[in-house]
N, C-alpha and C positions, 0 to 999 in steps of 0.2 A: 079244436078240430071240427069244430062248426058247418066251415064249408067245405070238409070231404062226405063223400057219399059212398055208402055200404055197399059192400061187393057182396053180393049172396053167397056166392061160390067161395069165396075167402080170396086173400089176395094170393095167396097162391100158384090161381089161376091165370093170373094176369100177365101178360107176355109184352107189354110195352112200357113205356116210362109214364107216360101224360095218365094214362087209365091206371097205371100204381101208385102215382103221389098226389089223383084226387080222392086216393081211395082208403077206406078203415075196412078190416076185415068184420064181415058181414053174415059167416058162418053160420054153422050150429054148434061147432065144436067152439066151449067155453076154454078151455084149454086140452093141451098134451105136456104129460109127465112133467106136471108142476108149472108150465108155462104158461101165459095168458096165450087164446089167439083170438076171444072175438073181441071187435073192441077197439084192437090195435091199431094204429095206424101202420098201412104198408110203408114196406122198404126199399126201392129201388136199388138194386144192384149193380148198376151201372152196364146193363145187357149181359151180364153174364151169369151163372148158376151161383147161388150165394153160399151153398155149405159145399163140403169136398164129399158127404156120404149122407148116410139116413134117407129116410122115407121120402125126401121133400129135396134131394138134393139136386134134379133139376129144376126146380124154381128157379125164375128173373126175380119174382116179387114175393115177398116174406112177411107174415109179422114182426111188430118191432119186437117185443118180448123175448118170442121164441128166438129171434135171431140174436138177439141182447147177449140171451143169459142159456142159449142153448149148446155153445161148445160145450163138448165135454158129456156131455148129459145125451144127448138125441143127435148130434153130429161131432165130426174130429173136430174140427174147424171151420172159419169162417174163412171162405173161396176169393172173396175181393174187397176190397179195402175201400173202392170207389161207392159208399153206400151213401143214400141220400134218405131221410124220411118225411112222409106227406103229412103237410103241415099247410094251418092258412098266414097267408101274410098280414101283416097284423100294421102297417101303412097305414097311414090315411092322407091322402092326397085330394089337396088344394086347387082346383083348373079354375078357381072360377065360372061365369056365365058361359054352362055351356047350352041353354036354349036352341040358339041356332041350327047345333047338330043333329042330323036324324041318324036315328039307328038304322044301322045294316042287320038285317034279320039272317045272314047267313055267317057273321063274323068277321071281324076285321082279319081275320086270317087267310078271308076268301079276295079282296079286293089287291091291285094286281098295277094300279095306277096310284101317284103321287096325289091328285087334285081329289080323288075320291077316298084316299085314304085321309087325307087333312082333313077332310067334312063332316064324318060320320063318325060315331058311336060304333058300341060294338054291341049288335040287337039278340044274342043267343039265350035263350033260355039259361043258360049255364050260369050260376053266380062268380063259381070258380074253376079256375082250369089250372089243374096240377099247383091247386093251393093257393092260386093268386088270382084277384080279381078279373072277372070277363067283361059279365053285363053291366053296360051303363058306363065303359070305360074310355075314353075317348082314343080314336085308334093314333096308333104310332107307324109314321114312314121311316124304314129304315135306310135309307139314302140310295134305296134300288136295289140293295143285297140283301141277301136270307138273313133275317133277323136273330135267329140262332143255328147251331149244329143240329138243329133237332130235326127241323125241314128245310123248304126252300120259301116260307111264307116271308110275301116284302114287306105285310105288315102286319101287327101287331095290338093287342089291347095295350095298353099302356103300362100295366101290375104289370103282365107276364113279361111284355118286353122285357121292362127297363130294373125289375125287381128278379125276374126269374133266371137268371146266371148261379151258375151252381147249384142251381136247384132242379128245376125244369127241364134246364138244357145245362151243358156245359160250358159253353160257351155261345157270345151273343154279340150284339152291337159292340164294333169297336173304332166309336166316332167319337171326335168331341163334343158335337152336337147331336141333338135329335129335334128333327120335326113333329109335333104334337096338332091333332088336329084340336082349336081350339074357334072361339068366336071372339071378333072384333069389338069396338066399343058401338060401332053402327049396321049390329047385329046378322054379320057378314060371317058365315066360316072361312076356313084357310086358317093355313100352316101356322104352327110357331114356335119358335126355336127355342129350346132350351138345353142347358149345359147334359150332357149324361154323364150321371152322377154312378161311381162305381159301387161296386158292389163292397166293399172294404169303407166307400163312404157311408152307404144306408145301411151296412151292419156291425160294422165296426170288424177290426184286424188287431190281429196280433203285432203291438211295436213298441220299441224299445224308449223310457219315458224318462224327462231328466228328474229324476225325484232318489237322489242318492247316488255312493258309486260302490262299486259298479251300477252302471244304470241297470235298473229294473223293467223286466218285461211283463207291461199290461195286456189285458185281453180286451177286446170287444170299444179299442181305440176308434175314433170318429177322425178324429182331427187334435195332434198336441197343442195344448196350452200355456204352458209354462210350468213353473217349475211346481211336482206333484199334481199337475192340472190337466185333465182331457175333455172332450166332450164324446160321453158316450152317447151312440146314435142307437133309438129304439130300445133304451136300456131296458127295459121289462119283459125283453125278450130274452135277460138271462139272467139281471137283479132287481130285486125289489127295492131298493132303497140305495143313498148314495152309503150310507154304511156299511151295507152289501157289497157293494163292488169296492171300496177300498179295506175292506176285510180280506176279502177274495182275491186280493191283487199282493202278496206278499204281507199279508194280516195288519196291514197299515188303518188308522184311525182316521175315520172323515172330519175334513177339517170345515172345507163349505159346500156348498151346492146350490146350484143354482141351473132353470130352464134355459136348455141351447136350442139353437139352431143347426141344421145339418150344414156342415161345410165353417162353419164360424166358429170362431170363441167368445162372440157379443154376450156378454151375460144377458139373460133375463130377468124373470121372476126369481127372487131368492127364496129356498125352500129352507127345511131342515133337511137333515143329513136321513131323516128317519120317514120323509115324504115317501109315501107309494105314488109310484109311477103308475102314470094311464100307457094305454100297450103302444099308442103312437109317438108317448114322450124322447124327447132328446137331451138328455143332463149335461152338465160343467160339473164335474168333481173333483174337489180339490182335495188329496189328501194329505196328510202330517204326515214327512219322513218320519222313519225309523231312525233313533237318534243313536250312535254308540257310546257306551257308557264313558261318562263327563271325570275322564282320572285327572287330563289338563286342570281340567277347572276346577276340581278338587286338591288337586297339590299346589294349584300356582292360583290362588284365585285374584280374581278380577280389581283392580283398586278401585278405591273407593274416588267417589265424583273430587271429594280435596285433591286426592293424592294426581288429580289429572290436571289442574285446575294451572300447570306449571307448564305444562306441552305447547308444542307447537301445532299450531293447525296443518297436517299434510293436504295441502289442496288436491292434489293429485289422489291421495288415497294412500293407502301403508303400501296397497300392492306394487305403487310405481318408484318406493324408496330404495337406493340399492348400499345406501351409506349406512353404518351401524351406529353409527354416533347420531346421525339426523334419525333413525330409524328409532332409537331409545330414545330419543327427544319428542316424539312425534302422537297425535295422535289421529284418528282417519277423516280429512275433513272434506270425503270426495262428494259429499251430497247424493249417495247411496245409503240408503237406509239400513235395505235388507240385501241377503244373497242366499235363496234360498231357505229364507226362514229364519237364516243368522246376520244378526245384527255386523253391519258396519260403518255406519256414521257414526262419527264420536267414541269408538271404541279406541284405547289406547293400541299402539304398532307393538305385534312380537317381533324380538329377533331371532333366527334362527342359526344360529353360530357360523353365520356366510354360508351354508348350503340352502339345498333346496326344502323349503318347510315341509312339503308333499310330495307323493309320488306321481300327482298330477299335473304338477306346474316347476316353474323355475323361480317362484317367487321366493323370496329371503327375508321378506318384510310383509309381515300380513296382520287384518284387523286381531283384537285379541276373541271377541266370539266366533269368527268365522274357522279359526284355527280348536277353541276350544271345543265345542261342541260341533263341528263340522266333520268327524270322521264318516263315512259312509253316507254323507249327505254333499257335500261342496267337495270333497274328498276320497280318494279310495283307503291310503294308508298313510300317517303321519310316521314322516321321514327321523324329526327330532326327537326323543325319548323323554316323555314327562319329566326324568330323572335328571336331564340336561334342562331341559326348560324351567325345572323346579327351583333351581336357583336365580331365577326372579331378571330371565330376559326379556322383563314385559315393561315398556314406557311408563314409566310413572316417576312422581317427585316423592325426593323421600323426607319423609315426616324430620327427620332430625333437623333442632336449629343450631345452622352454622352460619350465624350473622355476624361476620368478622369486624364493620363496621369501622377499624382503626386501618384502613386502606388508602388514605389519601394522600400520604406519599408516592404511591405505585401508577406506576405508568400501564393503562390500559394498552394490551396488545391486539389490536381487531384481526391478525391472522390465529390470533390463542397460542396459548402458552406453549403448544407442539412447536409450533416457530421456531424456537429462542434454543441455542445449543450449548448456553454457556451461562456460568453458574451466578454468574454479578447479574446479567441481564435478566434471569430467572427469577433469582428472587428479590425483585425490584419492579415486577408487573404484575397486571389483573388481566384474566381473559375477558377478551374481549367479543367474542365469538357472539351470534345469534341464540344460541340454546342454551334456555333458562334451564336445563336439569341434565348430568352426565356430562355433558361438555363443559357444561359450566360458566355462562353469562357471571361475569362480577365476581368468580370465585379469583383469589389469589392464589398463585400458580408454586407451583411445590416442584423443586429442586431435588431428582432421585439420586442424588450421591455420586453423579456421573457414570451412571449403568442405567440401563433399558430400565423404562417404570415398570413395564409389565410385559405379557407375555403376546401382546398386539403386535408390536412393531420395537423399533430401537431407539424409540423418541426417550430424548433424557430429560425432559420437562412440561410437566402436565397441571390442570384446573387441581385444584386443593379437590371436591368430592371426589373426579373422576379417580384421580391418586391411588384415593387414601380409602373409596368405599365402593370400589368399582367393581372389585377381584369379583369373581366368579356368576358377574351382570353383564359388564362393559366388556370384559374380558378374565383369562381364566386364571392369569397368576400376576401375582403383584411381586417384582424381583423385588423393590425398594424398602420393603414393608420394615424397614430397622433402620433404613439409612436416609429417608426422605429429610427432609427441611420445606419449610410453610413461606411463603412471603410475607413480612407483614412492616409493620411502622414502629419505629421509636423514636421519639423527638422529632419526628416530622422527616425522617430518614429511614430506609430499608432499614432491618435490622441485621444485624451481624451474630449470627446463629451458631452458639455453643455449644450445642447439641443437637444433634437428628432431633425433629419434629414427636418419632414416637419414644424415643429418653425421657424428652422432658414432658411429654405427658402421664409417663409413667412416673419419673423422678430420679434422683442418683445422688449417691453421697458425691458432694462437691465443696472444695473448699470458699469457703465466702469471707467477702474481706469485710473482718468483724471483730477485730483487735489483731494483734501483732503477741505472737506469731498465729497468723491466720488460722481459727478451728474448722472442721470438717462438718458440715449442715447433711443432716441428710434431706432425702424426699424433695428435693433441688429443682426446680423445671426451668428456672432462668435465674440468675445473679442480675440484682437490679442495683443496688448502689450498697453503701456502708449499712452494714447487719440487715438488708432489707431483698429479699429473695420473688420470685414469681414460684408459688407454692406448685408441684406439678397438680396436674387435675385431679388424676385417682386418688393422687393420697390428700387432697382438698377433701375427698368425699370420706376420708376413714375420719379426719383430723377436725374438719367442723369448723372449727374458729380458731384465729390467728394468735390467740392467747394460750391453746393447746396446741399450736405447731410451735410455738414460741420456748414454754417449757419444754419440750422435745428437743430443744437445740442448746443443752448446758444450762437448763433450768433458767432460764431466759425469760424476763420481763413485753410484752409484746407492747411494744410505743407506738403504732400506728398502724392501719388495716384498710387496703380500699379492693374496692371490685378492680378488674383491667382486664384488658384485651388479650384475644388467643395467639401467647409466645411472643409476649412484647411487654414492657416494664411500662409504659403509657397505661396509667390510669382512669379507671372511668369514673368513680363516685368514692370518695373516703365513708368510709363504714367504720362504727365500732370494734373494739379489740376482742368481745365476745359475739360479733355477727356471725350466724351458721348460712355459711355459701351454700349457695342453692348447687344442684348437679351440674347446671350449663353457666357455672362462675367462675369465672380465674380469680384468683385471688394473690394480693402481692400483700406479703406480711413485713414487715419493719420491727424487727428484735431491740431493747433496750439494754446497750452495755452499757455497767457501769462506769463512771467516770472516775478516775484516780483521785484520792482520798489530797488535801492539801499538804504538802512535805516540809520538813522545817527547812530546807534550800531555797523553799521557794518565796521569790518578792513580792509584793503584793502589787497590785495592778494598780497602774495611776489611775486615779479619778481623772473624769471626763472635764473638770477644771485642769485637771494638769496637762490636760492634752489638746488644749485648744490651739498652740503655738505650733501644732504638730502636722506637717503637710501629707495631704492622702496621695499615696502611691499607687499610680492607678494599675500596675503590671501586679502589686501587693508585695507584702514584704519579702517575702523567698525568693520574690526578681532580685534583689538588691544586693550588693556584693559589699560593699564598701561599710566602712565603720560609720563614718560623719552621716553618708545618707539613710542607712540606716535607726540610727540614733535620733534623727530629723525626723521621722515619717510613722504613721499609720497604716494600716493596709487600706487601699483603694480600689482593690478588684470588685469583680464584678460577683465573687461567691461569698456569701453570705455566710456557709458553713461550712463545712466539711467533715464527716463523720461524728455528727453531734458537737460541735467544737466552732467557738466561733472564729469569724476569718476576717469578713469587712470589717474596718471599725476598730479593730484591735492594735493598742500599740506593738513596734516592730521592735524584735528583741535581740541584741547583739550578741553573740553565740563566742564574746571574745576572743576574736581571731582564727577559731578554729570551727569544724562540724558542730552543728547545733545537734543532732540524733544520730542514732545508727541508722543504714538503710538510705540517709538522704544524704544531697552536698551542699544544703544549705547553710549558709552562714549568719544567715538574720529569717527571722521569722514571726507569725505574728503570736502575740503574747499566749491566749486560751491554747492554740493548738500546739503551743510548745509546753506549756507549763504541765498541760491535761491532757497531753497525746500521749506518754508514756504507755505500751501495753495496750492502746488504741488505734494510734497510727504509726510508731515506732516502737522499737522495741525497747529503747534506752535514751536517756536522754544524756547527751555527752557534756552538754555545758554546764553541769552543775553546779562547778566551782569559779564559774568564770564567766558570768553575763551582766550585761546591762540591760535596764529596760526602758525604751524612749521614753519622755517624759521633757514638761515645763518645767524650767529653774526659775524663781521668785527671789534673786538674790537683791537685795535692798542695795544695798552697795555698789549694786551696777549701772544706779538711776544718776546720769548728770546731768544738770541745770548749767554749767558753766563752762559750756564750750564751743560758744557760738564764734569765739574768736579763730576754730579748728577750721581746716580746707577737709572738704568730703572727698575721702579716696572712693573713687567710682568702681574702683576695681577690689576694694578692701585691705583691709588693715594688712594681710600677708603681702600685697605688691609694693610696700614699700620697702627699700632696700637699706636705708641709711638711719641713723639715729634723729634727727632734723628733722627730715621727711617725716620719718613715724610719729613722733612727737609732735606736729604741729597739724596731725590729721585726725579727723574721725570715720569712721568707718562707711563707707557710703552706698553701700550697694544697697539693695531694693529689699534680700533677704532678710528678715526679721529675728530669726533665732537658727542656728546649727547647731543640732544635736544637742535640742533645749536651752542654748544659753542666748542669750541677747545679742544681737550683731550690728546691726541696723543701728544706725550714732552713738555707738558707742566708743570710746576714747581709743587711739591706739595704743596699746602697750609696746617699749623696746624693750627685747628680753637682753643687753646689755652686750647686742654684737654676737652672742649664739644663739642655738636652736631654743625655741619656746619651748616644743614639748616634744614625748619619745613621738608624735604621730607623721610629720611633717619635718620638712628644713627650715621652717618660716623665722623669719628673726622680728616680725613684728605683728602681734592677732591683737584683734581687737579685746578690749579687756576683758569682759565677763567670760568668753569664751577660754582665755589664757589663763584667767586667777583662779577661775572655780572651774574649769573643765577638766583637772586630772582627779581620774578613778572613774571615768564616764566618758567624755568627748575623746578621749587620750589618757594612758596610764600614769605616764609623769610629767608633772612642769617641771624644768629646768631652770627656769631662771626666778625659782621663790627667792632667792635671793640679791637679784641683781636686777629684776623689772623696774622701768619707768614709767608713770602712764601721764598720758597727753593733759595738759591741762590750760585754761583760759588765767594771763594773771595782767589787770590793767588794759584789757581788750586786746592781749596780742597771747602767743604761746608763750606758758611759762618756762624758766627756767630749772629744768628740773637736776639739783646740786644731789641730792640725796634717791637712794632707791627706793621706790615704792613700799619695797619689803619691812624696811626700815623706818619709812613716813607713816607707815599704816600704822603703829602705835608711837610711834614717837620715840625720841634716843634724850640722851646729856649732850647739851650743845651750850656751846658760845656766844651769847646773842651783845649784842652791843645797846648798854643801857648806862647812859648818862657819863661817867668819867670812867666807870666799868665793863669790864666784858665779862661780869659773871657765868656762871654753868648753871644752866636753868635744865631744869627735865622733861619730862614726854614731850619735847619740841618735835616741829616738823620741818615747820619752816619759820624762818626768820624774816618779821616783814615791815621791819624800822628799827626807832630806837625803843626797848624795852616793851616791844611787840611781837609776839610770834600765835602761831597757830599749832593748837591742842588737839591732835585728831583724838575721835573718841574720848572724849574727855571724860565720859561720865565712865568708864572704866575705872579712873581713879580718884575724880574730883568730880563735886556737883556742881560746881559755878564757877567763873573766872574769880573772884573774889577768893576762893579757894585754894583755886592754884596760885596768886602771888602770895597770899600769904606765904605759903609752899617754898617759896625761893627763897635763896640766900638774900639774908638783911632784911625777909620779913617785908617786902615791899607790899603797896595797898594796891586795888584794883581802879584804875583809871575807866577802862572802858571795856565792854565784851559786845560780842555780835558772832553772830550764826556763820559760819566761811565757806565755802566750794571748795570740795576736795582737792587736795594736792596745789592750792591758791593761795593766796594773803586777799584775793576777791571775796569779801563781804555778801553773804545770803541775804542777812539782815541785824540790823542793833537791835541789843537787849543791854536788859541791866547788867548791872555784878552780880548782880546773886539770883538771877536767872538760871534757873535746875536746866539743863542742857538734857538731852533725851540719847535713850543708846544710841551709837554709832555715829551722834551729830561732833561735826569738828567747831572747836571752839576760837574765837580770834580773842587772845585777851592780851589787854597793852596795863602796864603796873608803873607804878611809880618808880623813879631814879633815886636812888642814894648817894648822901654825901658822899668826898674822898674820902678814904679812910686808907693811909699805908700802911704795908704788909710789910714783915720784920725784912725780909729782900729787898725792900722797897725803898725804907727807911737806909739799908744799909748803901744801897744804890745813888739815894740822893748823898748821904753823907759821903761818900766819895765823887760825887761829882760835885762837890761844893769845895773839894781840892783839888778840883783841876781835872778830875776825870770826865768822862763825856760817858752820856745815856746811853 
C-alpha cells in the first residue's frame, strides 16, 4: 500500500472513487468497536452508501476492516456488492528507450490530441493515481474516445489506462489495439501500437482447466496450457509459491513450475514448485491430477512385459479398435506416450464387453493405464464394473504352454477356424489368422460338438486357446465346455476322435483291445493300438509313471513308455517304464499281456531251414483261402506284429478246412499269431484237432537222376490226361515245391486212371507231391496202391508192368534165368536173363551176393551195380559184396543153373516119349 496517501479526515470523508482507491484511512480513530480504521485501505463503493444503517451509513468510502467484518456488529449490512479496495498495482512494465519523451507537467489526462499524446510522459507529481502508476508513464491515445467510464479523458498514463479496469474505472478501452507513446530507434517520439491486453489477461480469471473430470475450475488463469497446466499472470498477487496455487485450486499437488510470459505457455526459467514469486512474476504451473482410487488396477492388474510380448502392435492406438478379438490381441502402438499423466504407448488394449468403456467417450477398446487409473482424470465415470473387467478383459498372452507341435497334417485356414462349419473340415485345420494370442495364429482349431462354442455368436468352430480358455475373457460362456474335440495328427492324418477333447483329458473307463475278451482300462484318454493307451492327463499327474498306470490295469506288466502329443497316439521320445511325466506330458503307456503258456496240441514251428522252399505272401497269410497256397507260403505283409505276436516271416497254418479261431473267417493264418493269439487276439482257437503247418519236405526219395529221357510238362504233371502222357513226362513248370513238396522235375506219377488224392480230380501229380503229400498237401492218396511213376530205361520211357506201390519194395516174381523161370523175391523189375532190380535192398540184404545166394538153387553173384529208380538203368557198378546203403535200389544179375526136372516134369516127358505132345 506504498503508493496510497493518508486521508487525515479518514476515508469516510471521501465522496468520489479516484480520491478513495489512492487513499488509506489517515484518522485518529485507531479503531471502532473492535475494528481497525487507521491504517486501512479505503473501499470504494461503487458511488453508492456502503452499509444500510450505523453511524457511517451514508459513506461512498469506508475502511476496509470496518466494512469487512462490521456487519452485524456496527451495521445490518453491507448496501453494495460493487466494492473495489485501494491497492498499488504491483506491474512492471517494459517500454524501453523512452528518452525522447518529455513530460507533460499537467498529465496525460489533460492533453486532447493524438500526436501530443504519443510524445509525452505523464509529468504530475503524483506517483500513483487510484493505485496505479502516473509519473514517468508514458501517455496512452485512446483511439479518440474516453478512455474509461470514469470521464471523458482521451488519454491516459499508461498503468491506469490499460491496468485500471475494474479497479479505477469500470470500464475502459475496448480496442484491440492501443497506441503507446514510445521512442523510435532514431530517437523520434510517436505512436506505437500494441495489443490491449485484458484485464483477465494481466490478472488472471476464473476458468475451467482440463486437469480431470469433471473439469476443475482454477482461479487467477492467464492463459490454459494443457493438461493440469496454466500460466498464472502476476501470481504473487494471491500465491506465494506454485505449491500454493495448486493447493488452493482443488488441493492438488505441484507437479512443475516454471517462469511465463503474459499471453504464452513458452516456458522459461524452471523453478521449484516452493519458488517465491517476485510481485511482477508470471508462473506455468503444472499440477498432478487428483488420481481416483486404483480398484481397476488392483483387481485386474497390469501384465507383465512377457505376458505382452505376444500382441500385436495397434498402429492406430486401442482407441481406434472396434473388434474384440483384434482388441484382446492388441497392444497400443499409436506413438502417444502419455494422456494426461496416463500412460499409452505400449500399454496392453482393454476390452469392454462391446459398450462404452466411459461415460465420456464411445470408445470399447482402450489403453490399459489410461482406463485404470484415469477415473476423474481422462474420465468422469467408468461405465465397466471392475467386477466385469476382473475377469481379465485385458490383452495379454497367457503364460500356459500349449505347444501342440504334432500339426503337420492340418491344413492352415487363413479366414481361421470361425470359417469352417463342418466337422471333417474342423478338425483337419490350423488357424490361420494374424493374432498370435485369443484368436489364435497356429492354434489347432477345436470342433464344438455342432452347437455354438460360446456365448459370442453361433460359430461351431474355433482356435484350440480361444475354445477352450476364453470363457469369461473372450467371452462369457463356453456352451461346448464337455463336448469340444481338438484337431490334431496321427500317422500323418487328422485324427478320428473318440472322445470330446475334455473326456479324455480327464479320462474314462474304456474298453481296450488287450486280450479277448477285451478288459475295461480305466483313466483312458485315447486307445492307441494292442494293450497300449494315451494315458488321460489329470490322471498322468496322480499315476506318475506307466509302470503304476500299468498295475492299475489287471496288475499289469508295463512294456513300453514314451512321451506323445496332445490327443494323438504319435509319439514324441520312448522313455522308461518308471519315467515320472512332467505336468505338460502326455504320455502313452503300452501294458505287457502275457503270452499263452505252450499246449500239448500245439506243433512246433519249422525252422527257418524248413522254410526256405516257402513263398512269402505278400497280402500274408489270412489273405489266403486255399489249402495248396496256403500250405506253400509264409507271410509276406507288410506288418511285422500284431499285438505282441509275430506276423511277417511266419509260416502260414492251414486251419484244415475250417475257421482257424472264433471272432475271425480265417482259414490259414500265420503260425505265432495262431498258435499264441489264444485269449489275446481271439478267444479260442478252433483248429485244434486239425491243422497243418507249412513247412520243407526233405524226402530223399524224391531225388531222380534218371529222367532225362522224360518230356517236361510245361503245364505239370496234373494236365496230363492219359497213362502214356503221364508216364513219359516230368513235371515242368517253374514252380519249385507246393505245399513243401518238390514239383519242379519231378517224375510224373499215374494214379492208375483215378483220382490221386481226396484234394483234386487230377489222375496224374507229379511224384513227391502224390506219394508223400497225404496228411499235409491232401488228406488221402488214393492210388497207394495202384501209382506208376515215370521212369528213364535205355534212354526212352520205361515200361512200367508193376505198380509203384508194389516196386517200392519189391514182390515174388518170375524172372527168366537160364533153362528156368524160377521165383526170385523182393524183385521189381526184370531186366534180362537172371538179372533183376532189388529196390531198397539193404532192407533185407547187404549186397547182391546176398541176395543170390537167397534164391532157389543157391545161385552165385555174377555182377551188382547201383540202378535208377523204377529202371534196369544202371547208376553205377560195384562189386558183389558191395554193402548197398538205405533206400539205394540194387541191379544184381546171379548165376544160371542146370536142368533139373520136376516130378511134373519127368512125368510130362515120359508121356510125350509115347507119343504125347508138350
Amino acid at each position: 500500500m506504498a503508493c496510497l496517501k493518508n486521508e487525515p479526515a479518514g476515508c469516510s470523508v471521501i465522496k468520489d472513487r479516484f480520491g478513495c482507491l489512492n487513499s488509506i484511512d489517515g484518522s485518529t480513530v485507531g479503531s471502532f468497536s473492535g475494528l481497525k480504521i487507521l491504517g486501512q485501505p479505503c473501499v470504494w463503493c461503487g458511488g453508492k452508501p456502503c452499509a444500510t444503517d450505523g453511524p457511517l451509513k451514508s459513506s461512498l468510502c469506508l475502511p476496509f476492516d470496518y466494512l469487512a467484518r462490521g456487519a452485524g456488529r456496527v451495521f445490518s449490512s453491507v448496501d453494495n456488492a460493487a466494492l473495489t479496495v485501494a491497492e498499488c498495482g504491483q506491474s512492471k512494465f517494459e517500454f524501453g528507450d523512452v528518452s525522447c519523451l518529455v513530460p507533460w507537467a499537467s498529465g496525460c489526462n489533460k492533453i486532447i490530441d493524438f500526436k501530443t499524446c504519443t510524445s509525452l510522459t505523464d509529468g504530475r507529481p503524483f506517483s500513483f493515481v487510484a493505485g496505479f502508476k502516473a509519473k514517468g508513464q508514458p501517455c496512452v491515445w485512446c483511439g479518440g474516445l474516453p478512455c474509461s467510464t470514469a470521464n471523458s479523458n482521451l488519454c491516459e498514463p499508461f498503468d491506469f489506462a490499460v491496468n485500471g479496469k475494474a479497479h479505477a474505472f469500470n470500464s475502459g478501452i475496448d480496442l484491440p489495439t492501443y497506441s503507446v507513446a514510445s521512442c523510435s530507434k532514431s530517437g523520434v517520439p510517436g505512436p506505437k501500437a500494441l495489443p490491449m491486453a485484458s484485464r483477465d489477461e494481466l490478472h488472471g480469471t476464473l476458468e475451467v482447466v482440463n486437469c480431470g473430470y469433471p473439469n476443475p475450475i482454477w482461479q487467477k488463469v492467464g492463459k490454459a496450457c494443457g493438461f493440469c497446466k496454466a500460466l498464472v499472470p502476476r501470481i504473487q498477487e494471491s500465491y506465494r509459491t506454485g505449491s500454493d496455487y495448486c493447493s488452493q485450486n482443488g488441493g492438488l499437488t505441484c507437479a512443475r513450475v516454471s517462469l511465463g510470459s503474459l499471453g504464452s505457455c513458452e516456458e522459461g526459467k524452471a523453478v521449484t514448485c516452493s519458488y517465491q514469486f517476485a510481485l511482477e512474476d508470471n508462473a506455468l504451473c503444472e499440477c498432478a491430477p487428483k488420481m481416483s482410487p486404483m480398484t481397476l488396477a488392483t483387481e485386474v492388474p497390469r501384465p507383465s512385459a512377457t505376458e505382452l510380448e505376444c500382441l500385436v502392435s495397434a498402429k492406430t492406438g486401442c482407441f481406434a479398435v472396434k473388434d474384440k478379438l483384434a482388441c484382446l490381441s492388441s497392444k497400443d502402438a499409436s506413438g502417444v506416450k502419455s494422456d494426461r499423466t496416463l500412460a499409452v504407448d505400449g500399454e496392453p488394449c482393454v476390452w469392454c464387453g462391446g459398450g462404452s468403456c466411459t461415460s465420456d467417450s464411445n470408445d470399447t477398446c482402450v489403453p490399459y493405464d489410461w482406463l485404470a487409473r484415469g477415473q476423474d482424470v481422462a474420465y468422469t465415470v467408468l461405465l465397466q464394473a471392475p467386477s466385469v473387467l476382473a475377469v481379465a478383459a485385458v490383452a495379454h498372452c497367457n503364460g500356459m504352454a500349449r505347444t501342440f507341435g504334432n500339426t503337420g497334417c492340418l491344413i492352415t485356414q487363413v479366414n481361421g477356424c470361425s470359417s469352417i462349419w463342418d466337422k471333417a473340415n474342423c478338425l483337419s485345420s490350423l488357424d490361420g489368422r494374424p493374432y498370435h494370442q485369443i484368436a489364435g495364429l497356429g492354434q489347432p482349431c477345436v470342433w464344438c460338438g455342432g452347437v455354438a462354442c460360446n456365448s459370442n455368436n453361433d460359430i461351431l468352430c474355433e482356435p484350440y486357446d480361444f475354445a477352450v480358455h476364453g470363457a469369461a475373457h473372450a467371452f462369457v460362456t463356453h456352451f461346448a465346455a464337455r463336448s469340444y474335440s481338438t484337431a490334431a495328427c496321427e500317422n500323418g492324418q487328422p485324427v478320428a476322435h473318440e472322445l470330446p477333447s475334455a473326456l479324455a483329458n480327464e479320462g474314462v473307463n474304456m474298453m481296450v483291445n488287450c486280450g479277448v475278451p477285451n478288459p475295461t482300462w480305466s483313466m483312458v484318454g485315447k486307445s492307441c493300438d494292442f494293450c497300449k493307451v494315451q494315458v488321460a492327463a489329470e490322471a498322468m499327474a496322480i499315476m506318475k509313471t506307466c509302470s503304476v498306470y500299468c498295475s492299475a490295469q489287471g496288475n499289469l506288466k508295463c512294456y513300453k513308455a514314451w512321451t506323445s502329443f496332445k490327443h494323438s497316439c504319435d509319439v514324441k521320445a520312448a522313455v522308461t517304464c518308471e519315467y515320472h511325466f512332467a505336468a505338460d506330458e502326455n504320455a502313452v503307456c503300452e501294458c505287457d499281456l502275457p503270452i499263452m503258456k505252450p499246449q500239448p496240441w500245439q506243433k512246433l514251428r519249422p525252422t527257418e531251414g524248413e522254410m526256405t522252399c516257402l513263398k512269402s505272401h505278400a497280402s500274408g497269410c489270412r489273405d489266403i483261402k486255399d489249402r495248396i497256397n496256403c500250405l506253400s507260403s509264409k507271410d509276406g505283409s507288410s506288418m511285422p506284429d500284431q499285438y505282441g505276436l509275430k506276423i511277417r516271416g511266419e509260416p502260414c497254418v492251414w486251419c484244415g478246412d475250417g475257421l482257424c479261431a472264433s471272432g475271425v473267417q480265417d482259414t490259414c493264418a500265420p503260425y505265432e499269431w495262431l498258435m499264441k493269439g489264444q485269449g489275446r487276439v481271439f478267444h479260442t482257437m478252433s483248429a485244434v484237432a486239425n491243422f497243418q503247418v507249412a513247412k520243407c519236405f526233405s524226402d530223399k526219395d524224391a531225388d531222380f537222376e534218371n529222367v532225362q529221357c522224360l518230356q517236361k510238362a510245361a503245364a505239370g504233371c496234373p494236365a496230363m490226361l492219359n497213362e502214356d502222357s503221364c508216364l513219359g513226362a516230368v513235371d515242368g513248370r517253374s514252380t519249385q515245391y507246393v505245399a513243401g513238396f518238390k514239383v519242379a522235375g519231378q517224375p510224373c506219377v499215374w494214379c492208375g486212371g483215378g483220382l490221386c488224392h481226396s484234394l483234386h480230380d487230377n489222375r496224374c501229380e507229379s511224384y513227391d507231391f502224390a506219394v508223400h503229400g497225404a496228411g499235409h498237401a491232401f488228406n488221402t492218396f488214393h492210388a497207394e496202391a495202384v501209382y506208376k511213376i515215370a521212369a528213364c530205361e535205355d534212354g526212352k520211357p520205361a515200361i512200367q508192368m508193376m505198380a509203384s506201390a508194389l516196386s517200392e519194395h519189391g514182390i515174388s516174381m518170375q524172372v527168366t534165368c537160364g533153362s528156368y523161370t524160377p521165383i526170385w523175391s523182393r524183385v521189381s523189375c526184370s531186366c534180362g536173363n537172371c538179372k533183376v532190380v532189388v529196390p531198397k535192398i539193404q532192407d533185407t540184404f547187404k549186397t547182391c551176393a546176398d541176395y543170390c545166394k537167397d534164391q532157389v538153387g543157391n545161385p552165385m553173384c555174377i555182377s551188382s551195380a547201383k540202378v535208377h529208380r523204377n529202371s534196369c538203368d544202371k547208376a553205377a557198378d560195384v562189386t558183389c559184396d558191395y554193402a548197398f546203403a538205405k533206400d539205394e535200389d540194387a541191379l544184381c544179375k546171379c548165376t544160371a543153373l542146370p536142368k533139373v526136372l520136376l516130378p511134373h516134369e519127368q512125368q510130362q516127358q515120359t508121356y510125350s516119349q509115347c507119343g504125347g505132345s508138350a
